[in-house]
N, C-alpha and C positions, 0 to 999 in steps of 0.2 A: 449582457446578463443571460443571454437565451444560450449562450454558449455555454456559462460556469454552471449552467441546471442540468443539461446536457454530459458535461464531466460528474456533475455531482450523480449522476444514476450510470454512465459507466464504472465509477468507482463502488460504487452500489452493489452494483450486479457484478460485477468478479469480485466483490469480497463476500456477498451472500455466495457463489461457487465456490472459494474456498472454504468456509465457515461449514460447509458439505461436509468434508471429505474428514475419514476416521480415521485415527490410526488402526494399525494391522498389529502392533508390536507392544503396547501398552495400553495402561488403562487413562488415559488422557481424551480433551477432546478440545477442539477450537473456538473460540467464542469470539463474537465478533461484535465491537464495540463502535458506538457511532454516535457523536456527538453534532447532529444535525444541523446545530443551533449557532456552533462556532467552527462549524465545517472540519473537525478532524475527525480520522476512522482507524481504526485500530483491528490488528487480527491479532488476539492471543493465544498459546497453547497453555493449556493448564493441566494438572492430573499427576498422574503416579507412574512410574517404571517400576516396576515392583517395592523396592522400602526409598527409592529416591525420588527426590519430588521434580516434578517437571514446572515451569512457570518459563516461558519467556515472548516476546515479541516475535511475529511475524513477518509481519508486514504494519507502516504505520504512513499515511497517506493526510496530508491538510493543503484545503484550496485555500491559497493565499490571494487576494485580488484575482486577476483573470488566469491565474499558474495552477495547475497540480504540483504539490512539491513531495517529491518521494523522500520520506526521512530514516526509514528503513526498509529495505528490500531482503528478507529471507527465502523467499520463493525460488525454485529452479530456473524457471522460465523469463523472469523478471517482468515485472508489473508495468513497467516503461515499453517493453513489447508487446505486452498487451495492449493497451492503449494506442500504442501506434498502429496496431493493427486493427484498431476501431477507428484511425482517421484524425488522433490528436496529434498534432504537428509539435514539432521537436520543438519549439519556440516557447511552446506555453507549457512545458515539462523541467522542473528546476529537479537536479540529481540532490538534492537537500543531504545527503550522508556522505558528499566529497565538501572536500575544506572550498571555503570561498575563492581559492585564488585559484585553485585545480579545474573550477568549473567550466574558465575559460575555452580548458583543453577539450572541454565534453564537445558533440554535438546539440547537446540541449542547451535549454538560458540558463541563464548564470542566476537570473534573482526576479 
């Protein structure tokens, strides 16, 4: 347990760092969404590009039992690198946006 509390504030804390950052090019901004209670996190873009509306997913993160499962990754740098760069072992990182039988081929867990 002292582990999944431990993911649960790395996913925290690099989604409050993104949930920072502004656009330079439109009038949009990031909101970052966190349902505590049932462990998923969400980073949205929302707002305007001049008369077209902006809205989409980011980034979208749920601990499943003792797993991070990445269910979308829009970031450059990707979110699974981060993480590993904070010491989460490929074991407990499920690639949640490749098909169940692909996951195999990943280095991370399959489920």
């Amino acid at each position: 347990m002292a582990r999944i509390n431990e993911y649960r504030d790395y996913i925290q804390n690099i989604l409050n760092k993104y949930s920072s950052y502004k656009s330079s090019y439109d009038d949009s901004e990031i909101q970052l969404i966190e349902d505590k209670e049932r462990d998923h996190y969400q980073l949205v873009s929302v707002g305007w590009h001049g008369q077209q509306r902006i809205y989409g997913c980011i980034l979208h993160i749920d601990l499943k039992g003792d797993k991070i499962w990445i269910q979308h990754d829009g970031t450059e740098i990707g979110i699974a690198n981060e993480l590993l760069s904070l010491g989460v072992p490929k074991k407990d990182i499920v690639l949640g946006f490749h098909a169940p039988y692909k996951r195999k081929y990943t280095e991370f867990a399959v489920n």
